[in-house]
KOLGU-4560 file (N, C-alpha, C; in nm, 3 decimals, padded with zeros to 5 digits):
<recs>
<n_xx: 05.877 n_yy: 02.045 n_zz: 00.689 ca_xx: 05.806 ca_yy: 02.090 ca_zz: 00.805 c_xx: 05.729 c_yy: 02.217 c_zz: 00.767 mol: A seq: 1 type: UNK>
<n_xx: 05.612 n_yy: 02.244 n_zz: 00.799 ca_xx: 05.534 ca_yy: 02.339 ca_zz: 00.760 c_xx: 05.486 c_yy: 02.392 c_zz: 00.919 mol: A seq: 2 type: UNK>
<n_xx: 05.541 n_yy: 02.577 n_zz: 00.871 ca_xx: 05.499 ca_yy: 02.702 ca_zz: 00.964 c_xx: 05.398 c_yy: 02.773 c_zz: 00.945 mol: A seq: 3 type: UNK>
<n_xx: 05.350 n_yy: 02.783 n_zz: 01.092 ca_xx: 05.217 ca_yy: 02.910 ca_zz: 01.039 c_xx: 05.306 c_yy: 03.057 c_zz: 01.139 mol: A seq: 4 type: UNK>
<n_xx: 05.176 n_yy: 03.148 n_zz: 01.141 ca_xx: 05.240 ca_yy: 03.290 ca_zz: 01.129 c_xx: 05.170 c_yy: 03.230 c_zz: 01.284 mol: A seq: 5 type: UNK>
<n_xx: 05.181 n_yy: 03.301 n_zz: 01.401 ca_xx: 05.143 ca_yy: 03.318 ca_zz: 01.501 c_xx: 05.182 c_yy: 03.496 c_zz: 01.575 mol: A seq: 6 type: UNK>
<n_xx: 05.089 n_yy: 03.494 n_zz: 01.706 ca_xx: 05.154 ca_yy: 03.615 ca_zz: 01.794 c_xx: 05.154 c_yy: 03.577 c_zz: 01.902 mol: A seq: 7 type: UNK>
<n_xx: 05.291 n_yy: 03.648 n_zz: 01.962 ca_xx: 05.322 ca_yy: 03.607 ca_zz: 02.107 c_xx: 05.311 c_yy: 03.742 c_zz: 02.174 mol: A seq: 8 type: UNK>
<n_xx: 05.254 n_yy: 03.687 n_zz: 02.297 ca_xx: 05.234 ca_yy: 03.787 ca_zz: 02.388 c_xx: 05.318 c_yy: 03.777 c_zz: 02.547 mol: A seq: 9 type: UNK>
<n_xx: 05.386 n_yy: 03.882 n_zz: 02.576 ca_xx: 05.404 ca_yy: 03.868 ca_zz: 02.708 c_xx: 05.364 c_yy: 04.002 c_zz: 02.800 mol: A seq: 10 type: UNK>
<n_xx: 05.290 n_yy: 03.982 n_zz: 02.928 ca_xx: 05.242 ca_yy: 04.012 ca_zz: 03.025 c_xx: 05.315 c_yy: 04.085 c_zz: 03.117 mol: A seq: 11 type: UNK>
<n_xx: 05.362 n_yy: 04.169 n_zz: 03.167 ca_xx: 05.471 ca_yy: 04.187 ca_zz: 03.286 c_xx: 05.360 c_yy: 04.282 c_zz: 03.405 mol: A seq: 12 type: UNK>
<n_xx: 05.390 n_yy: 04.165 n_zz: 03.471 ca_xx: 05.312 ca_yy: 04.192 ca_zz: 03.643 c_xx: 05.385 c_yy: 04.157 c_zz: 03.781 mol: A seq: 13 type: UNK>
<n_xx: 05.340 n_yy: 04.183 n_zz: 03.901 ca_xx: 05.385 ca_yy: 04.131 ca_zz: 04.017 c_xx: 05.277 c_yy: 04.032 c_zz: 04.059 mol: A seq: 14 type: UNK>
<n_xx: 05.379 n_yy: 03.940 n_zz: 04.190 ca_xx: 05.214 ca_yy: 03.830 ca_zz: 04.203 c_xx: 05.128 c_yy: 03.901 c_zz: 04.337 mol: A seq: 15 type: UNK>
<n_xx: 05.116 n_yy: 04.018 n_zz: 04.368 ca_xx: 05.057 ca_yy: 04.062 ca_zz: 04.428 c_xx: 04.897 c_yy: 04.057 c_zz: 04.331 mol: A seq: 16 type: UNK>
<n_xx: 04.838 n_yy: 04.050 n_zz: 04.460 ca_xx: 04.689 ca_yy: 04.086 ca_zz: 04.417 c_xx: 04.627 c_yy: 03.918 c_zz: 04.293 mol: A seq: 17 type: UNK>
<n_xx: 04.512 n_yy: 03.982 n_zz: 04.227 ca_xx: 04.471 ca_yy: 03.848 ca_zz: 04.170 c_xx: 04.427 c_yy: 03.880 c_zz: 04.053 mol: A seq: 18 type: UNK>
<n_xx: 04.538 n_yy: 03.999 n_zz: 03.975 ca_xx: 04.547 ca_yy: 04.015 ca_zz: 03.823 c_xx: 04.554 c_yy: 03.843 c_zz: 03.760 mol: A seq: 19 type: UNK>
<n_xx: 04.671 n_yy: 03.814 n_zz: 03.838 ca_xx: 04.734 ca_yy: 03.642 ca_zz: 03.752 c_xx: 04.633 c_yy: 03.532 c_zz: 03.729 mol: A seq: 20 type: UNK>
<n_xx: 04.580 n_yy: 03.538 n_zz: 03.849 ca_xx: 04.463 ca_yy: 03.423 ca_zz: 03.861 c_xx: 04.290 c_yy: 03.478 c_zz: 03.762 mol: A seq: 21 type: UNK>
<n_xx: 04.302 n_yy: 03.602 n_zz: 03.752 ca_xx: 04.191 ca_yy: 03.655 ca_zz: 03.681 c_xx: 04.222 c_yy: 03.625 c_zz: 03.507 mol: A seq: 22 type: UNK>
<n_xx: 04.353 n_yy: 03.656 n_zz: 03.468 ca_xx: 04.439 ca_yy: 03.607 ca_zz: 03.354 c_xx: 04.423 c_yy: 03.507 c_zz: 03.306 mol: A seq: 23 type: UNK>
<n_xx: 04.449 n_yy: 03.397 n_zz: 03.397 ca_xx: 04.481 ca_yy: 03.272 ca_zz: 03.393 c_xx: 04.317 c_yy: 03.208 c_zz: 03.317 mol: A seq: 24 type: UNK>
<n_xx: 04.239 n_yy: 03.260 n_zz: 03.422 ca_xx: 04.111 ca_yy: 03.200 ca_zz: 03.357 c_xx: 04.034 c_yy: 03.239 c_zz: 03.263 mol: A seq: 25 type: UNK>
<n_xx: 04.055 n_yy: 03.382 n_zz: 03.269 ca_xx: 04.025 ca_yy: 03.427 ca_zz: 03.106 c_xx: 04.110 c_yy: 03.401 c_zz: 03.006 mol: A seq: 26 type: UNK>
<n_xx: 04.236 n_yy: 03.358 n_zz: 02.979 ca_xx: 04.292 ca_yy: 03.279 ca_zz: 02.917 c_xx: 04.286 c_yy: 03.139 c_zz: 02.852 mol: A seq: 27 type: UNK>
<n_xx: 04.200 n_yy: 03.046 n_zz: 03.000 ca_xx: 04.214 ca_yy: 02.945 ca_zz: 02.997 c_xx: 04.050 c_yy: 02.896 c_zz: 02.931 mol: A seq: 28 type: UNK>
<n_xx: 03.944 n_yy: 02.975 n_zz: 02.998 ca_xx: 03.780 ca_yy: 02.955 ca_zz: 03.004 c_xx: 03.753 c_yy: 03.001 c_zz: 02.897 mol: A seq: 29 type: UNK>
<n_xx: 03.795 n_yy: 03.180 n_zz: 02.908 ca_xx: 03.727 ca_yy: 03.251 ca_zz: 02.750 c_xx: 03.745 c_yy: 03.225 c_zz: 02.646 mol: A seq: 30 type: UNK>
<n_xx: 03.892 n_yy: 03.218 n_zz: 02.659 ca_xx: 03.976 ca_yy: 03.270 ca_zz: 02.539 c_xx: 04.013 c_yy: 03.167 c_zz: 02.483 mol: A seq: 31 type: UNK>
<n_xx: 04.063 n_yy: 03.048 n_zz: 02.529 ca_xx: 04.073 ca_yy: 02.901 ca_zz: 02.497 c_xx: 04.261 c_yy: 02.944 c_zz: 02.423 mol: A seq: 32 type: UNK>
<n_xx: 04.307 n_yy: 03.009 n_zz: 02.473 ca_xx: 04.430 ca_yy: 02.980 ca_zz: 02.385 c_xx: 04.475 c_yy: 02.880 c_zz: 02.355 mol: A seq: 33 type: UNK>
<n_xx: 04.623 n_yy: 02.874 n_zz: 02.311 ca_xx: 04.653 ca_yy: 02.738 ca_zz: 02.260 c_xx: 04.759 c_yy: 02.700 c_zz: 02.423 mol: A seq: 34 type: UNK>
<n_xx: 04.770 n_yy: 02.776 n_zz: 02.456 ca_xx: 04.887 ca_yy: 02.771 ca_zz: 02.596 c_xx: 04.922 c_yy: 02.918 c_zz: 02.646 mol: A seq: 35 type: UNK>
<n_xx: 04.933 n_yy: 02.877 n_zz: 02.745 ca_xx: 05.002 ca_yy: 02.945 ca_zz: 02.864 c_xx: 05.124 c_yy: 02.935 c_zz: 02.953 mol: A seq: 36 type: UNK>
<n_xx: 05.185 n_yy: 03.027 n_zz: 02.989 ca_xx: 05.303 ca_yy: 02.953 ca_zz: 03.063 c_xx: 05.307 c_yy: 03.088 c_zz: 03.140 mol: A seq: 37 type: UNK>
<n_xx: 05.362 n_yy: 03.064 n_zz: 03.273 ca_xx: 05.367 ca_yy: 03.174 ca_zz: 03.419 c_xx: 05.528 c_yy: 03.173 c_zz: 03.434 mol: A seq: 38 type: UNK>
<n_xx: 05.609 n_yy: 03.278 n_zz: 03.419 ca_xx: 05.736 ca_yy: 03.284 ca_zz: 03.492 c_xx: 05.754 c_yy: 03.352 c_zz: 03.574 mol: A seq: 39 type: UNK>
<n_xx: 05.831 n_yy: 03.288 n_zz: 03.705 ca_xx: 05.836 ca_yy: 03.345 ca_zz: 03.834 c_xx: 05.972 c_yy: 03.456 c_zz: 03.843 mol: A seq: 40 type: UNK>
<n_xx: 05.998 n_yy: 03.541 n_zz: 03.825 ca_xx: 06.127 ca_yy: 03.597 ca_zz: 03.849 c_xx: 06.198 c_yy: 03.630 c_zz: 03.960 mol: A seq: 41 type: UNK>
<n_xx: 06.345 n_yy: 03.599 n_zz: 03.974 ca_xx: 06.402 ca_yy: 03.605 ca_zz: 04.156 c_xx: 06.398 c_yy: 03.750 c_zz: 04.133 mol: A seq: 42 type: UNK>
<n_xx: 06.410 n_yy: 03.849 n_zz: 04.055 ca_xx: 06.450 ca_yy: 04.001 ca_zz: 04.050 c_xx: 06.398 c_yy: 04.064 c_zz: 03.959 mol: A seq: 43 type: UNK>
<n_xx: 06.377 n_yy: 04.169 n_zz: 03.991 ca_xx: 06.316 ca_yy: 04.284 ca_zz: 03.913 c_xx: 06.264 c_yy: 04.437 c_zz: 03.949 mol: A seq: 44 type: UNK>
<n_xx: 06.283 n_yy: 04.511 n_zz: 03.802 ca_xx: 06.170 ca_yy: 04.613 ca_zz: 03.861 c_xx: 06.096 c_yy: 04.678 c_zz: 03.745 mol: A seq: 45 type: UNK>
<n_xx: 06.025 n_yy: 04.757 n_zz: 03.774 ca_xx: 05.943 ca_yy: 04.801 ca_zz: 03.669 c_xx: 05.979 c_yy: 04.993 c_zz: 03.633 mol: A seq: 46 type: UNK>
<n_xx: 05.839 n_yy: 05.079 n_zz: 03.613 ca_xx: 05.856 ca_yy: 05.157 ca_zz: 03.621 c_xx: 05.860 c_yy: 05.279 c_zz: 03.733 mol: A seq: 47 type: UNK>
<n_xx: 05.813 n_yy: 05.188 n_zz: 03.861 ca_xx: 05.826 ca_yy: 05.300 ca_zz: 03.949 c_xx: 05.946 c_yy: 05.299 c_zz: 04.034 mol: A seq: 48 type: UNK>
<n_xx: 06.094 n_yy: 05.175 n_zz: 03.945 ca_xx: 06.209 ca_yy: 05.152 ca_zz: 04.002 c_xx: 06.268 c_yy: 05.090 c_zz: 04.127 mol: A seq: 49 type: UNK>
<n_xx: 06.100 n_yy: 05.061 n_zz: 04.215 ca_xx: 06.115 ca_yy: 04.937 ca_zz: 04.348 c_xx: 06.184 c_yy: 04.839 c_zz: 04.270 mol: A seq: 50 type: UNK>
<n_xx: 06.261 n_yy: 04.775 n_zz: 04.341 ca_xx: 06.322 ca_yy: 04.616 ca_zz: 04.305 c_xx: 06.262 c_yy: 04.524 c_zz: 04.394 mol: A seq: 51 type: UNK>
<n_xx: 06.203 n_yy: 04.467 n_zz: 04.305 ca_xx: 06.174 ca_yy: 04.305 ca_zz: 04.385 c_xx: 06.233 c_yy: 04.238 c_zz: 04.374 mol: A seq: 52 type: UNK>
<n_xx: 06.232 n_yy: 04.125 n_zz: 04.475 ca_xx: 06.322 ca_yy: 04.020 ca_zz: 04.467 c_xx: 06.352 c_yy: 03.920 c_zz: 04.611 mol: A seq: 53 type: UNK>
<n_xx: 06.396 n_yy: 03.809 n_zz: 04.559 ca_xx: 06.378 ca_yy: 03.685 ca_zz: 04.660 c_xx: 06.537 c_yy: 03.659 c_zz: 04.728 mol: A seq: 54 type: UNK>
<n_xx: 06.504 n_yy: 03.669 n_zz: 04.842 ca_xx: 06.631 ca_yy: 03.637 ca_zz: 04.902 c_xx: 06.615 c_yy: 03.517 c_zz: 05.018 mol: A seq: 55 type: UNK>
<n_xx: 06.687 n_yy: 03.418 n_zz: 05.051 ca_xx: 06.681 ca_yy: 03.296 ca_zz: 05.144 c_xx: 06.589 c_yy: 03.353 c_zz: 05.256 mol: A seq: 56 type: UNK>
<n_xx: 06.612 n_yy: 03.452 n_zz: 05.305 ca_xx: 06.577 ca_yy: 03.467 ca_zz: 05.417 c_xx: 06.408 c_yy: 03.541 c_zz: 05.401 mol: A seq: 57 type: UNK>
<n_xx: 06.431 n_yy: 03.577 n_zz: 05.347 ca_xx: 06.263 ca_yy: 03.675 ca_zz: 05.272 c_xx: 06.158 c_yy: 03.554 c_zz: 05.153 mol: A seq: 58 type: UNK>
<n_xx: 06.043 n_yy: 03.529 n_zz: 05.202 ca_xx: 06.014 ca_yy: 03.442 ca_zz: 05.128 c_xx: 05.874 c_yy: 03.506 c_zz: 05.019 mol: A seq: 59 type: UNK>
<n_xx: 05.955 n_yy: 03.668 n_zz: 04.977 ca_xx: 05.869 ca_yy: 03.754 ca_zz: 04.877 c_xx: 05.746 c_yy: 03.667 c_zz: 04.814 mol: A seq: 60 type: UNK>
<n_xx: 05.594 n_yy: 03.740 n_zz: 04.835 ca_xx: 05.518 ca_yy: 03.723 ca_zz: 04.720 c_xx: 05.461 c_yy: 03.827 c_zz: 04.610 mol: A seq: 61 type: UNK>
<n_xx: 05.603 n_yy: 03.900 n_zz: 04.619 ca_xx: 05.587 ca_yy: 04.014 ca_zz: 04.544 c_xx: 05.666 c_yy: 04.023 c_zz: 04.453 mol: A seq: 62 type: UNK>
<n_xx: 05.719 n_yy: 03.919 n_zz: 04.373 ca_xx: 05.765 ca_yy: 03.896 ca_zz: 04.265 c_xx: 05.777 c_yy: 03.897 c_zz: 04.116 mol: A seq: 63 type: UNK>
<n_xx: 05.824 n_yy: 03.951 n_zz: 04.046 ca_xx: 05.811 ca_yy: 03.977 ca_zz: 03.920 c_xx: 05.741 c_yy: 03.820 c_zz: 03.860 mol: A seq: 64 type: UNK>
<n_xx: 05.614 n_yy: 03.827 n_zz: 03.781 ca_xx: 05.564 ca_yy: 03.757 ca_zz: 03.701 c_xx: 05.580 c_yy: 03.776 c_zz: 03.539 mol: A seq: 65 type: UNK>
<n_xx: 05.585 n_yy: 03.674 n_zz: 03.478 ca_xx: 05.578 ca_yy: 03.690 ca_zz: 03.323 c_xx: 05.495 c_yy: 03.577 c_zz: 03.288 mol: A seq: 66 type: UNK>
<n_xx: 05.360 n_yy: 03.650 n_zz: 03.199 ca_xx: 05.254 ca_yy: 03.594 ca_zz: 03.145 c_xx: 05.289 c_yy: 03.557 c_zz: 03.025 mol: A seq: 67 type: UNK>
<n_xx: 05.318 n_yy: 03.405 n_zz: 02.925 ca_xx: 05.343 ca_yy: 03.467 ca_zz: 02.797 c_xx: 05.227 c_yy: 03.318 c_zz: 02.767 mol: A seq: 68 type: UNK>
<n_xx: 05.193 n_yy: 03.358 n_zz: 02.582 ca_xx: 05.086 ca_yy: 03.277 ca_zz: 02.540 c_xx: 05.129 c_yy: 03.346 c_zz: 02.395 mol: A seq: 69 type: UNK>
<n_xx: 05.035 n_yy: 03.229 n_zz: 02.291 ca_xx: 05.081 ca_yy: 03.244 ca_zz: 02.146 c_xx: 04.952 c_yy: 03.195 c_zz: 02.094 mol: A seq: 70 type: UNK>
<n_xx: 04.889 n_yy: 03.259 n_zz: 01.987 ca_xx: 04.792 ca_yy: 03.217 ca_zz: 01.924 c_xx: 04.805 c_yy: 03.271 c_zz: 01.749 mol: A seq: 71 type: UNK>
<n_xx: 04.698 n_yy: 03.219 n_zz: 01.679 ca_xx: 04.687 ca_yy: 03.292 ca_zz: 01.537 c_xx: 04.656 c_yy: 03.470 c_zz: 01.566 mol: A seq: 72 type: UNK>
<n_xx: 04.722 n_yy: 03.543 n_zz: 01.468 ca_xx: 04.687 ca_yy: 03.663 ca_zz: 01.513 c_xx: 04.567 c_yy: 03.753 c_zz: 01.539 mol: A seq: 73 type: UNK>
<n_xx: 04.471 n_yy: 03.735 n_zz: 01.448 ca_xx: 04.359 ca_yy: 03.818 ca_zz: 01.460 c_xx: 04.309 c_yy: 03.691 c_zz: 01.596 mol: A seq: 74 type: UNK>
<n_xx: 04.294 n_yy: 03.601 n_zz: 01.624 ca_xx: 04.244 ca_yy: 03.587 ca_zz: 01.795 c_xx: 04.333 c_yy: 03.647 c_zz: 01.853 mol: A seq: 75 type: UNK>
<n_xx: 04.486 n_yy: 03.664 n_zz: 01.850 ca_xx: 04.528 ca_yy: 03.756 ca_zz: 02.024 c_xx: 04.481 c_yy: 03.938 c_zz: 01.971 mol: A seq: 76 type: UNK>
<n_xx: 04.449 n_yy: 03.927 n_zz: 01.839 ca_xx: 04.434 ca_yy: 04.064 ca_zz: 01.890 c_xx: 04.308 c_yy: 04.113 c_zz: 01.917 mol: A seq: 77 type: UNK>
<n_xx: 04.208 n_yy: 04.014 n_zz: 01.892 ca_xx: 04.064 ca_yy: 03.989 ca_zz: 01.971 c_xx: 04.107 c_yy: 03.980 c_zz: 02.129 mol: A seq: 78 type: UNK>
<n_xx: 04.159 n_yy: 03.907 n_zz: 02.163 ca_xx: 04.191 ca_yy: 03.908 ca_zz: 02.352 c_xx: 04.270 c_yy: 04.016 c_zz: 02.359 mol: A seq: 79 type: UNK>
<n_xx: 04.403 n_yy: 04.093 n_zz: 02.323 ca_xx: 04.433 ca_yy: 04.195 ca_zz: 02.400 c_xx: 04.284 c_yy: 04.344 c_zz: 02.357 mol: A seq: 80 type: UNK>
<n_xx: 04.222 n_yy: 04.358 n_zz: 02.301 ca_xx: 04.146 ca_yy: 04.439 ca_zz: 02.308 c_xx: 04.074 c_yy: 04.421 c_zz: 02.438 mol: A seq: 81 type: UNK>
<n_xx: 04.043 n_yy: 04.248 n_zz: 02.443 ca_xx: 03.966 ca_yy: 04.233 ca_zz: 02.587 c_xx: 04.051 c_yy: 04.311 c_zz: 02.737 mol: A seq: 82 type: UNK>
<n_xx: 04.184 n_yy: 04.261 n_zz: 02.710 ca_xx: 04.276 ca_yy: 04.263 ca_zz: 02.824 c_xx: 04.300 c_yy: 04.438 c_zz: 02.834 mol: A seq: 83 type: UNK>
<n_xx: 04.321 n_yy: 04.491 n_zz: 02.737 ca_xx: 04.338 ca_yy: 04.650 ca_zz: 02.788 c_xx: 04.297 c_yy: 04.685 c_zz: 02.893 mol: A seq: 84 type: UNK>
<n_xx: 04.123 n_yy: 04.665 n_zz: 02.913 ca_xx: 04.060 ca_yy: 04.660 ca_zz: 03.009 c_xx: 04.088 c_yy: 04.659 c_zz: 03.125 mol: A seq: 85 type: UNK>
<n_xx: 04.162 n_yy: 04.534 n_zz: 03.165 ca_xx: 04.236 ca_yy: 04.491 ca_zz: 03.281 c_xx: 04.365 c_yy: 04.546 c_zz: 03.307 mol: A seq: 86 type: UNK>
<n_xx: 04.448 n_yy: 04.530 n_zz: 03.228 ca_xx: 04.603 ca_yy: 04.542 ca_zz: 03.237 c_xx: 04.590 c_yy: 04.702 c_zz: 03.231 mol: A seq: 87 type: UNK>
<n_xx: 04.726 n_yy: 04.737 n_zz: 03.320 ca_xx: 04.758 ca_yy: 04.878 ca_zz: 03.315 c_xx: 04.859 c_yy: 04.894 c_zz: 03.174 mol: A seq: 88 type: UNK>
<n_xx: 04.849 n_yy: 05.013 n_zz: 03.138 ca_xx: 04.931 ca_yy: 05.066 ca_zz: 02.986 c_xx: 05.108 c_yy: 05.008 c_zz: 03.052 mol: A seq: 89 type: UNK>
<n_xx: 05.139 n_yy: 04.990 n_zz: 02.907 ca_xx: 05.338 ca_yy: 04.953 ca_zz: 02.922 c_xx: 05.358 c_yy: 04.815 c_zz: 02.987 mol: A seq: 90 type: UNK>
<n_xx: 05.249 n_yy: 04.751 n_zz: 03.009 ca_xx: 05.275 ca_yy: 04.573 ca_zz: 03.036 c_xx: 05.291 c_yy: 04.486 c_zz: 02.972 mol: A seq: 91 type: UNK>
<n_xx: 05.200 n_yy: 04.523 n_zz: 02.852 ca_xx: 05.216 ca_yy: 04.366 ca_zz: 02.788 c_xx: 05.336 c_yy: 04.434 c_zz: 02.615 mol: A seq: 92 type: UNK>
<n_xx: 05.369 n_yy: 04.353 n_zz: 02.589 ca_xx: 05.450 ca_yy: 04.319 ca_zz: 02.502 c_xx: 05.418 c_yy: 04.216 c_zz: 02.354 mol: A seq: 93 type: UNK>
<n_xx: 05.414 n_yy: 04.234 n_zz: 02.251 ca_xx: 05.368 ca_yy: 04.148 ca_zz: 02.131 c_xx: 05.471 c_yy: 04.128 c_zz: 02.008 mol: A seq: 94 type: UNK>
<n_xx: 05.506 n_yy: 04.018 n_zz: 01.963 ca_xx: 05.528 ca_yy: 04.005 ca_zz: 01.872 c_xx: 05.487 c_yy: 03.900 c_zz: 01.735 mol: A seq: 95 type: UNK>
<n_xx: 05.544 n_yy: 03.890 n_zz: 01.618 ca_xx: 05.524 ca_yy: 03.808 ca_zz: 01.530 c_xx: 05.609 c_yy: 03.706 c_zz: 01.538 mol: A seq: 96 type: UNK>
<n_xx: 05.548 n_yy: 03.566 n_zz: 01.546 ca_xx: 05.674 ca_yy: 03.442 ca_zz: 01.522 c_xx: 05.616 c_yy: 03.343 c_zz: 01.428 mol: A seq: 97 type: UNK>
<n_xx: 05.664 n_yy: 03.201 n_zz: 01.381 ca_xx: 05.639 ca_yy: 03.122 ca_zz: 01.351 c_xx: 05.628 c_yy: 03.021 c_zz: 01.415 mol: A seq: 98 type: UNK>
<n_xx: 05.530 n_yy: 02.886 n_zz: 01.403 ca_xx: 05.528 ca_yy: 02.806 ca_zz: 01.504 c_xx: 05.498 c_yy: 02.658 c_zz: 01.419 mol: A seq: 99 type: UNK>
<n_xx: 05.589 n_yy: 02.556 n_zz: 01.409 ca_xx: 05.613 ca_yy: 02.434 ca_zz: 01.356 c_xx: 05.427 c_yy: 02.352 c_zz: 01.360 mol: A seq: 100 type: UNK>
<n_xx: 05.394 n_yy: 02.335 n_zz: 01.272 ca_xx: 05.275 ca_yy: 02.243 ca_zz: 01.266 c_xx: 05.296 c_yy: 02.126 c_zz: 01.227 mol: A seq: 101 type: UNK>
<n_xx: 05.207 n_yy: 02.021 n_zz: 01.235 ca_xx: 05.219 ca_yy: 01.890 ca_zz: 01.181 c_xx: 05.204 c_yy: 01.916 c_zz: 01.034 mol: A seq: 102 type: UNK>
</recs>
């Protein structure tokens, strides 16, 4: 089985507002990654220590989101230069992985 080098990125947002959906399509239109994936979180908080979170009775749309996506490296680090722009500092997250090819 043969690996290439890749970078993963993850995103940390709330689904307030229309950061996600602005993401999504510059992700999807510009940037052409190879994938995307949206995680919804029941709980959380960030740095200003509010907790969000979903309870039966509360049907929150203010929920912790996680953006994550993986590409060859010099393209994500072509798109997060784009994304600085957008994203506030201490959100996104990067690392190095490997990813199984044909």
């Amino acid at each position: 089985m043969k690996f290439s080098e890749v970078t993963v990125v993850r995103i940390y947002l709330t689904e307030t507002g229309e950061l996600q959906k602005t993401l999504l399509a510059k992700l999807h239109d510009e940037e052409k990654v190879r994938g995307v994936t949206v995680f919804r979180g029941v709980s959380g908080f960030g740095r200003s220590g509010k907790v969000h979170s979903s309870t039966l009775l509360d049907l929150s749309l203010d929920l912790p989101l996680v953006i994550e996506f993986f590409d060859k490296p010099d393209k994500v680090n072509h798109i997060l230069t784009h994304l600085r722009k957008i994203l506030p500092a201490g959100h996104v997250v990067s690392w190095n992985a490997h990813v199984n090819e044909d």
